[in-house]
N, C-alpha and C positions, 0 to 999 in steps of 0.2 A: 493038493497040499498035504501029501504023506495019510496020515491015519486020519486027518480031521477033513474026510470027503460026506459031503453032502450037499442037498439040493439046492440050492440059491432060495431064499423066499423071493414071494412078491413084496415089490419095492416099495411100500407106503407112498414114499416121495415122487412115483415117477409121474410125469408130465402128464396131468390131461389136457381138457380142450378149457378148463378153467383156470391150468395157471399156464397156459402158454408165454403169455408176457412175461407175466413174473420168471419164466426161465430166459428169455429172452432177455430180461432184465441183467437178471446173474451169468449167463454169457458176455453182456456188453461189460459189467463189473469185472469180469475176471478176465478179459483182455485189455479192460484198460488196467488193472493191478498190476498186473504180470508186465504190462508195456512198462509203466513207471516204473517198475523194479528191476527190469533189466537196461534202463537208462540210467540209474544215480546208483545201486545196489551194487557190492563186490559180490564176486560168484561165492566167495568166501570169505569169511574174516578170522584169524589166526591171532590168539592173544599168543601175550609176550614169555609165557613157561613152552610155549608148542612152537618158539621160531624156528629154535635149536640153530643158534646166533651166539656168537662169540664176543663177550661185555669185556673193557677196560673202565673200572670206573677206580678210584681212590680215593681215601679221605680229604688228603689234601691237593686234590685235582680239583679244579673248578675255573669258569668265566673264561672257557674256550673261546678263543678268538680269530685259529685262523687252524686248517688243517691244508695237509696239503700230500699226496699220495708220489712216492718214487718207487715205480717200480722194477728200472734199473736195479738200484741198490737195494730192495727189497724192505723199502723202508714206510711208514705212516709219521710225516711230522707235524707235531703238535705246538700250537703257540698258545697258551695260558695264561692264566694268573699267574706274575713273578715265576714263571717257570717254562722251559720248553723240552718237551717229553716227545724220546723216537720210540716206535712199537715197530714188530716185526709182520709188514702188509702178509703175510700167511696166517698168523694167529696175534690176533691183536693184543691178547693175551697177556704175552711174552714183552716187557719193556726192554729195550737195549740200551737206552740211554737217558741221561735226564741232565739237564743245566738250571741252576735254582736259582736267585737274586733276591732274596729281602729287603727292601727297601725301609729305611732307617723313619721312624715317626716323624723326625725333625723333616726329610726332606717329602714326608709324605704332605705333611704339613704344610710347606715352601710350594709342592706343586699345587697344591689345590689353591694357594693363592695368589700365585701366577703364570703357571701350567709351564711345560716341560718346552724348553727349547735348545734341545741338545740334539747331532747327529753323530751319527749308531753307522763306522766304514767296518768292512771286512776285509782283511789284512789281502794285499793281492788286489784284486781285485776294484777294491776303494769304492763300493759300492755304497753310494748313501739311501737309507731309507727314510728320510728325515721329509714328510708334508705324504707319507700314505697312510697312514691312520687317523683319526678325528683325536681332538681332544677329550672331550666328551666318549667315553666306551659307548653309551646309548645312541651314539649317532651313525646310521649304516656309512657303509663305506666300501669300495672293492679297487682291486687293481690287478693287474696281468703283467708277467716278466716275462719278456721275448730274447733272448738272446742277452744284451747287455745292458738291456732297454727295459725302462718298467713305466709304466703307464697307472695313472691312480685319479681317485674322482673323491674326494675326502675334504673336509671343512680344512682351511689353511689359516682361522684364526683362533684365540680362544674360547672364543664368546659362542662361535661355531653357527656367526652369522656369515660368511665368504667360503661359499661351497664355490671348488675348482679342480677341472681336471686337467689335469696335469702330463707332462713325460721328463723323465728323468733319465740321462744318459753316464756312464761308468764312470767319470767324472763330475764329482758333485758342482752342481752352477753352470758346466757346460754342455749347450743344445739341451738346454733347459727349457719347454713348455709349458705355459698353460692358458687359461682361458681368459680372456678379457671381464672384467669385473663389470659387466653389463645387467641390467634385469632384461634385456630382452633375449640375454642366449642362456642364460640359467636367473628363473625364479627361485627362489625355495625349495631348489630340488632334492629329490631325498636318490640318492645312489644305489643302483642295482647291478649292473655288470659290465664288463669291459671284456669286448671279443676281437682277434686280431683274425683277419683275412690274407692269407698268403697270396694276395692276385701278382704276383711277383711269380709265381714259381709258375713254371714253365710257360711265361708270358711272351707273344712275340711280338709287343711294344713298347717294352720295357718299363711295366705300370709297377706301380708302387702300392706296397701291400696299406689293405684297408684296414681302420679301426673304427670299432663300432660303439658307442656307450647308450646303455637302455636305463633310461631315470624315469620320475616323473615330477612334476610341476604342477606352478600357478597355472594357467592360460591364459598368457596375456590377450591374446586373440579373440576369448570367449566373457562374456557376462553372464553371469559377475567375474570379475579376471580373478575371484581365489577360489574358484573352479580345480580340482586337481584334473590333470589329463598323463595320459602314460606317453613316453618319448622316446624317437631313438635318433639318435645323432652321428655322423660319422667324419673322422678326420684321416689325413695320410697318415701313414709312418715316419715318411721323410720330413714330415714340414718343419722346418727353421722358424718361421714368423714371416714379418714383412721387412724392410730394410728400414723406411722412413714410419708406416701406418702398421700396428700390430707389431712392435719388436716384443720378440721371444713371445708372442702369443698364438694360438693359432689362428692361421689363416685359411684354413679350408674347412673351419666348423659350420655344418650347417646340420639343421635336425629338422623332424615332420614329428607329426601324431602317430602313433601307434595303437590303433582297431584291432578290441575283443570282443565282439558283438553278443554280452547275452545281457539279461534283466533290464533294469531300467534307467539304468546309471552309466557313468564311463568308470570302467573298467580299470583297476590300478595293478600295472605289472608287476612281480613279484622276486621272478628269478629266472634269468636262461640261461638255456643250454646251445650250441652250437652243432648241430652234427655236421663234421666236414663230406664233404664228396672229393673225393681222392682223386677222381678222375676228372671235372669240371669243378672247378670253386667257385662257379654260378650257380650251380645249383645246390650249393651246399642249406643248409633249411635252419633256422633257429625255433626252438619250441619254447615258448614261455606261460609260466602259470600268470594268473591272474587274480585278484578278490575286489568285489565288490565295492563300490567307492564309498566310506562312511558317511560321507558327508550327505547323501541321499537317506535322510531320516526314514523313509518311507519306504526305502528299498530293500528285496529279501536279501538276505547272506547268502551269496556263491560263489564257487571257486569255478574255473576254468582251466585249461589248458588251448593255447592257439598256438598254430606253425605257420611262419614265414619264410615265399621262400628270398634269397640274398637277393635274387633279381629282380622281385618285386619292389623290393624295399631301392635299391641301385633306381629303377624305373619314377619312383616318387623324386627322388632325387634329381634325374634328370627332367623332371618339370619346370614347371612355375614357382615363383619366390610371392611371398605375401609380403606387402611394404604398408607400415603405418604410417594413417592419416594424420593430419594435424590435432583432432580432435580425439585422437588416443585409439580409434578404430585400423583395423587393419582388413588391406583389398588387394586382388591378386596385382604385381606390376606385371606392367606391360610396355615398360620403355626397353630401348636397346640394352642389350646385356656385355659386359666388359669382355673382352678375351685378353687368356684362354677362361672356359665357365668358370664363374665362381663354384668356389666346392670339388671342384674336379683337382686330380692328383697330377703329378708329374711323369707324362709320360714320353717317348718316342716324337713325337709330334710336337709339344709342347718345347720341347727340347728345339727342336729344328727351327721351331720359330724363335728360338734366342733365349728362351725360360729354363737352365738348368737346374734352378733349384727356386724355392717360393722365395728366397731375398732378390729374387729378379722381378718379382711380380709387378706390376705399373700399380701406382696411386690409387688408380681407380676400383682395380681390383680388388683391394681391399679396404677400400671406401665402404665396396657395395657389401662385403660380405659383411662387416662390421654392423651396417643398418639394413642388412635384409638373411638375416640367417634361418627363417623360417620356412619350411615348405607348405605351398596350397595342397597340395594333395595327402592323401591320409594312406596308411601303410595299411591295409587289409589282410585277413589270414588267408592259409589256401583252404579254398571253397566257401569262404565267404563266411565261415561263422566257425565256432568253436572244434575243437577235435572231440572234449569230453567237457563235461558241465557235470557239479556236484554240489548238491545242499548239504550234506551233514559235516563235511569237514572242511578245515579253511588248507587251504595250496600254500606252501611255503617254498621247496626248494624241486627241483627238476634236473634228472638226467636221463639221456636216453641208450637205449643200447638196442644194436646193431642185430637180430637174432635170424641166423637161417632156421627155419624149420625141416622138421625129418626130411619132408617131400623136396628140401631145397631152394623154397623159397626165400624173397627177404623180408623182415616185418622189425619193426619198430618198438621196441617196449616202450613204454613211459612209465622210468622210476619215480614216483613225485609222493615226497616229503609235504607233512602236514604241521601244524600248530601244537596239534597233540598228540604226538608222537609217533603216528603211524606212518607206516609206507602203503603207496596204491599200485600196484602194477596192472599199468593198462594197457594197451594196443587196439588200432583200429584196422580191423582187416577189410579190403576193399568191397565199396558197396553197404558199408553195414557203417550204425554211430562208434564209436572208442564206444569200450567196454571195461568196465576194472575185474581182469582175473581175480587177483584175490587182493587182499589189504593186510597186512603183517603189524603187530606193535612191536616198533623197535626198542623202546624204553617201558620201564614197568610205570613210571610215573608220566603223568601228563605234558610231558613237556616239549616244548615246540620242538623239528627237525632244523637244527641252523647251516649243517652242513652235511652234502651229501657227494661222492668220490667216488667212480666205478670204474676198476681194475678192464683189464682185455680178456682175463680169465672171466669175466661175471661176480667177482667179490664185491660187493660195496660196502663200502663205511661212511655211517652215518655219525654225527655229533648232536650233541646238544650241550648246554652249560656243562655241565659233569660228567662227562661220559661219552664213551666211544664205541658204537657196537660193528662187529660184521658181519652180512648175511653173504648166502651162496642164492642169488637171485636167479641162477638156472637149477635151480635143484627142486625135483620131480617125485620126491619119496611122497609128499602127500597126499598124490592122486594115487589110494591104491586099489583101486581097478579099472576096468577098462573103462567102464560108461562113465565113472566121475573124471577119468583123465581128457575123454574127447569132448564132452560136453563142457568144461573149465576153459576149452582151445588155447592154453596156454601155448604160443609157440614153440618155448624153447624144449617143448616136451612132448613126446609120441608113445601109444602102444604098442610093442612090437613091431616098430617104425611106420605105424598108421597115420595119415595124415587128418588131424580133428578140426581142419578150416571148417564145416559146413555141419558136425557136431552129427556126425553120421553114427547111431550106436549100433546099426546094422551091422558094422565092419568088426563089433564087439563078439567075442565069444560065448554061447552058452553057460552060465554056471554050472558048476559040477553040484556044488548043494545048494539047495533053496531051503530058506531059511521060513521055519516053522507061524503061524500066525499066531498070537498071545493070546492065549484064552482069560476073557473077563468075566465078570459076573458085574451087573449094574441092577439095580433095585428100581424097581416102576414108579415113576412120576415124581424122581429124585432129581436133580439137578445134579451132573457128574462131569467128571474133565478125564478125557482121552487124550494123553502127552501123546505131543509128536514132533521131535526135535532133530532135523535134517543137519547134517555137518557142512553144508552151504547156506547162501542167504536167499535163495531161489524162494518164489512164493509157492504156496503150498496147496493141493486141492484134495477131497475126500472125494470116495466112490463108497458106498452101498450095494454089494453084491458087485453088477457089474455095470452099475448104472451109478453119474456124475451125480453127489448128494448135493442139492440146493437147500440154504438156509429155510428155517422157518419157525414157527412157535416153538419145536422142540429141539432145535438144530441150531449153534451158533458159529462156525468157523471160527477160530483167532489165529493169529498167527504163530501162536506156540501150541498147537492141539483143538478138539471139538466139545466143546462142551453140550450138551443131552439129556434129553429130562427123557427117558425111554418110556413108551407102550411096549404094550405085549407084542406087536408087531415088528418090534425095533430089533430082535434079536437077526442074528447073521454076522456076513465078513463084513469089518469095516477098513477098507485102507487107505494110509496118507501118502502122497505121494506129490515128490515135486515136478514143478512147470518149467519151460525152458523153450522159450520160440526162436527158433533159430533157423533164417532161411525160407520162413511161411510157414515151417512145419514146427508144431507141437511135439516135444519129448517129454516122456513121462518117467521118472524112477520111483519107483517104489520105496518108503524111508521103513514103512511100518504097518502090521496088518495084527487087527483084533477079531477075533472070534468073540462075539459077545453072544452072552446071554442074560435074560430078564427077569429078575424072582419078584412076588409082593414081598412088601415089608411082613406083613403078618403069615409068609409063609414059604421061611427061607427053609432052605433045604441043602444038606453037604454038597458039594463038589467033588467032579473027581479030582485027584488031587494037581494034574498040572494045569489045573483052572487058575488065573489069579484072579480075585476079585477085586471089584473098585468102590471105593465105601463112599456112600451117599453124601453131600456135606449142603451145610443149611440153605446157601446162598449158589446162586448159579455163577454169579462170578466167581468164588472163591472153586480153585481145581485142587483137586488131589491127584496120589500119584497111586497108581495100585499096590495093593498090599497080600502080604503071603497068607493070611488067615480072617475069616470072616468075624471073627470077636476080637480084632485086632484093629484100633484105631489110629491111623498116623495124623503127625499134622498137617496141613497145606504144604505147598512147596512157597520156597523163600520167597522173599517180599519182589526182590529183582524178576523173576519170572514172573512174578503176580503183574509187576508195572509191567512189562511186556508184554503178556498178555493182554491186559485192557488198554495199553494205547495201539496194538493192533488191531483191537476190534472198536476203537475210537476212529483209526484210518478206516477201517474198511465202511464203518455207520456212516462217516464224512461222504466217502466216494462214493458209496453204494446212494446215498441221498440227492448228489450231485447227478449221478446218471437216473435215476428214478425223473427225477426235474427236469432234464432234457428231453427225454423219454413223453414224459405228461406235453410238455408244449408241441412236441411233434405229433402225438394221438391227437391234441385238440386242431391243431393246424390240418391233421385229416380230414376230421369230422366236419370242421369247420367247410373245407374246400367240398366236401360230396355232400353236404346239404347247400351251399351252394348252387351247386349242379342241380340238384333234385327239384329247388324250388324254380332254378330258370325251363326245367321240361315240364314243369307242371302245366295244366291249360288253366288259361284266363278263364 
């Protein structure tokens, strides 16, 4: 280490044959910390001045309601309060357009007390949007425009008790759809997305493209029936209704449960994404977040992500139907089933047998789908449980992108929008749980992500009430060196086109300077705080010359630095450095290295001068930061550091007591078993 070369001392703390366990102990602690922190933990977290993110926000912009990304015309369209505003999809910046409407008190007045029943044609085209938005703004809502065709799942009264999805075709009123006003194919359900499947395009039995709606509900099914459960439902494209049973309703709705398997509750879906497969649209995958269901008082708060893939979901569907009992119960049937299946689309076949379109359907057909729309089988994720599970933040919105890495590979980001403002970019690479690269604040203020839009370049735009930002979600300036860029394994980013799947820093270069260790100065049987503030969220471990420092009477780990009440013996290198298990193997980076030394109070002594010293302070909790002159008193560091520090070493007191306790019952279960033993060889 350049001019500060000397001998290593002996290491006060190293291991004898008296604290074996106790080391034992802090091994089994700092693999389970480091495991729990590279499960829920971002590699990094990026407040909102370091996005370097492009904001549209205005005073009189507010109560964003619909965004929607062209980028043909190179356009971001905004639907607002009394206003709808274009930005230019390159710099959001830049506004090109704006259409304003103030709406008059009198008539503000008139809707509020008998809500709006006007329809809104676009000249050409005669396109009505009249029953795709709720009365109610608070009420969710989504819909998908296909071609001439717009599909919507939104309350169709005022009261905004008649939730119905619906399709609406280029003439208003004509091949008109929507749902049967049943509670057994929509309870109280609150609307989440609507995804269209091209199983038309290059089909060679001439099927009709599928639509998907993911809500979630009462359960009639389950007791208590106002149980929420999460749902996906699917109808043709084509369908008309029925001729005599179900006019202009649908007649191929049928839905199942949809399974997020984590905590203790059912899981309430939140938002999906679709990723298409271009080559097979069976295997195209839908990713959707999830939170925790309220209604389990008991249950912790956690968000999810799960992926399904289309076939599995097609597979529940081609099962069994659930039919209720007299007694309000419902049991799989098992009587003859009508043909062609109920739920099944119009194809090739269906055709041949005399069905060209669903008003051919037979009576029966849509007897049954009318009283048995429910599936027995349940939609599972692939592999059975979650992609990524998170406690600190709630999932709101999700998109995924498509990313080759250097080496060529294909890997999947997950962009997922939070409650409070943040973005998580995750990926799960094969073998290994989802991991969050880093997490970005997209807004300065706390406020939820309500819409989220990603270009084919990697641009995304996010929304909230007021505001529109956009990031560059493959941009790689932040890793600036080699070992922070493989160990982050962001896909969309290589060193000198290195491939970082396995977080190899071997393949990293030498530094040309190493960087000098901070000379201290700490006072004997003071209580002192050694900062140590890594630019990841990686957990943290100290070394002592060249030996792993384990806590003890004078030693406290937190996770913002070490706090030390030093002996004479304590002087030498102290370094921090972060953890990172990747593959089996342990990586280590170095954040920070002290050259300490020990004075008594009554017999301090100059320094040379690139000493810094670190001033005593009354309290072992309370750190300070070092200071340039020893007659020179700073204050503590801010109160925010102070609370992160002590509830780090509240988690670490928590876990570190949880393995100690595990620990103690498997020594007594030893003991327990070899005296045992001892007293059956004993002689009588």
């Amino acid at each position: 280490f350049g001019k500060h070369r000397h001998r290593p001392p002996k290491n006060p703390y190293r291991s004898t044959s008296n604290q074996k366990i106790f080391s034992l102990l802090w091994i089994v602690f700092t693999a389970v910390t480091i495991g729990i922190a590279a499960c829920v933990t971002p590699y990094r977290s990026v407040p909102f001045q370091n996005v370097n993110g492009k904001l549209f926000q205005e005073p009189t912009f507010g109560d964003l309601s619909s965004l929607t990304l062209r980028e043909d015309i190179d356009r971001l369209i905004l639907g607002a309060g009394e206003q709808i505003v274009t930005l230019s999809s390159k710099n959001v910046t830049k506004k090109t357009g704006q259409v304003s409407w103030e709406s008059s008190s009198t008539a503000k007045t008139l809707c509020q007390m008998k809500g709006k029943n006007e329809t809104i044609s676009l000249d050409g085209n005669q396109m009505s949007v009249k029953g795709t938005i709720p009365f109610d703004p608070s009420d969710r809502f989504t819909s998908l425009m296909n071609d001439d065709t717009l599909f919507s799942a939104t309350s169709a009264n005022f009261l905004g008790t008649e939730m119905v999805f619906q399709k609406h075709g280029p003439i208003p009123g004509q091949n008109a759809i929507k749902t049967e006003m049943k509670q057994s194919l929509l309870s109280e359900p609150n609307m989440i997305s609507v995804n269209l499947v091209e199983a038309s395009k290059d089909s060679d039995n001439g099927e009709d493209d599928q639509v998907f709606l993911f809500f979630t509900e009462k359960a009639m099914e389950e007791q208590p029936a106002d149980l929420l459960v999460s749902r996906v439902a699917r109808v043709c494209k084509s369908d008309l209704g029925g001729k005599k049973i179900l006019q202009k309703k649908w007649s191929s709705f049928i839905k199942a449960r949809l399974d997020c398997p984590f905590g203790d509750s059912s899981a309430l879906v939140q938002d999906v994404f679709l990723l298409k497969n271009q080559t097979n649209w069976k295997d195209s995958i839908f990713y959707a977040t999830f939170t925790s269901n309220p209604q389990h008082s008991g249950a912790s708060s956690h968000s999810a992500v799960c992926a399904y893939r289309l076939s599995d979901i097609n597979d529940v569907f081609s099962g069994r139907f659930l039919a209720e009992t007299g007694t309000g119960g419902w049991v799989p049937y098992t009587g003859a089933l009508p043909s062609p299946r109920p739920g099944s689309c119009i194809n090739d076949e269906t055709r041949a047998a005399g069905f060209s379109s669903s008003l051919d359907l037979p009576d029966d057909y849509t007897t049954f789908v009318i009283n048995h729309p429910l599936m027995e089988g349940v939609v599972t994720p692939i592999g059975g449980k979650p992609l990524l599970v998170q406690s600190s933040r709630k999932f709101s919105k999700i998109v995924v992108d498509q990313v080759t890495s250097p080496k060529g590979e294909q890997h999947q980001m997950l962009l997922i929008g939070t409650e409070s403002g943040w973005l998580q970019k995750a990926v799960k690479l094969d073998g290994e749980e989802g991991r969050i690269v880093e997490e970005l604040q997209l807004f300065e203020d706390p406020l939820p992500v309500d819409f989220l839009q990603l270009s084919t370049t990697g641009q995304l735009y996010g929304g909230t009430s007021n505001a529109v930002v956009q990031v560059d979600v493959r941009d790689c300036s932040r890793y600036t060196s080699c070992d922070d860029c493989i160990l982050a394994r962001d896909p969309n980013c290589g060193w000198d086109r290195m491939e970082g799947k396995y977080g190899d820093t071997s393949l990293c270069p030498t530094p040309d300077v190493t960087k000098e260790p901070e000379a201290v100065v700490l006072i004997k049987d003071r209580a002192q705080f050694l900062p140590c503030h890594p630019d990841t969220n990686l957990p943290t471990s100290w070394r002592f010359a060249d030996d792993i420092l384990h806590p003890g009477p004078r030693l406290t780990p937190v996770s913002q630095g070490l706090i030390i009440t030093p002996s004479s013996s304590d002087a030498g290198l102290y370094t921090c450095e972060t953890l990172q298990d990747i593959g089996g193997r342990m990586h280590r980076r170095t954040v920070i290295q002290y050259l300490v030394q020990v004075q008594d109070t009554c017999n301090l002594v100059p320094v040379q001068e690139t000493s810094t010293p670190v001033v005593p302070v009354q309290d072992a909790s309370t750190p300070v930061v070092p200071v340039q002159d020893t007659s020179t008193t700073v204050p503590v560091q801010d109160s925010r550091t102070l609370v992160r520090t002590l509830k780090g070493a509240l988690i670490t007191l928590v876990v570190f007591t949880g393995v100690v306790l595990i620990f103690t019952l498997v020594l007594l279960h030893h003991l327990k078993s070899r005296n045992q033993g001892n007293s059956e060889d004993s002689p009588v």
